[in-house]
C-alpha positions, 0 to 999 in steps of 0.5 A, a space after each residue: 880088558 881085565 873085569 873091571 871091580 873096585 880092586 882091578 880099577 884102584 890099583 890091580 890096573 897097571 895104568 892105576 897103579 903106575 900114577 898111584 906110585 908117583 903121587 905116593 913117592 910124592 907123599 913120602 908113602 910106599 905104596 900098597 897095591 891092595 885096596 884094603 890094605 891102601 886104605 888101612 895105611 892111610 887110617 893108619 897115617 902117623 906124624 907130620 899133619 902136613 904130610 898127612 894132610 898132603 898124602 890124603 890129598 893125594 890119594 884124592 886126587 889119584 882116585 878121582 883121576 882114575 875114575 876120570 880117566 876111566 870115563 874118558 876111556 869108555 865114553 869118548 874114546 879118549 886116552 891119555 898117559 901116565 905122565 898126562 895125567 900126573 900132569 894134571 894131577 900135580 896141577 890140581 895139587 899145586 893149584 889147592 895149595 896156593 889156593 891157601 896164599 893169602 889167608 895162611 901162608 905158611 900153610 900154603 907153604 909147607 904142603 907146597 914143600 912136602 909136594 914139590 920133588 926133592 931132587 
């Protein structure tokens, strides 16, 4: 097991930096594998609103889902893969979206949009 640090667990980790990849093609972002330099791209994010708004919430949920996945890992013995957790990930995604439904709609529709793959 590699030292665990900031930059090994956020995205030096092949396991972190392979569910990162994902949730950045999502957001229309090429992924940067160094922690100051992830966080220096996305301060720096520029143009769409809703893109913006959909890639920071992305990020978000990518971090917290590392961090999860790393407690599991360590204190129930439990693993789980990429693809398990993007599942869950988009899950969350999806679910804060619609969460906009009934008060803006057309909020809720254009991240829904910009989050749903465009194949």
């Amino acid at each position: 097991m590699a030292d665990e640090s900031r930059d090994h667990l956020y995205f030096l980790c092949p396991f972190a930096w392979s569910l990162w990849t994902l949730v950045a093609q999502r957001c229309r972002l090429v992924p940067d594998g160094r922690w100051d330099h992830c966080l220096t791209q996305l301060q720096s994010l520029s143009g769409n609103k809703y893109v913006r708004r959909v890639t920071l919430l992305g990020w978000q949920s990518t971090v917290y889902w590392i961090w999860s996945e790393r407690n599991n890992r360590l204190h129930r013995n439990s693993y789980r893969t990429v693809d398990a957790l993007f599942r869950l990930l988009d899950r969350q995604i999806r679910d804060k979206f619609l969460s906009h439904r009934d008060h803006n709609p057309l909020l809720a529709s254009k991240l829904m949009q910009i989050w749903l793959p465009s194949d």
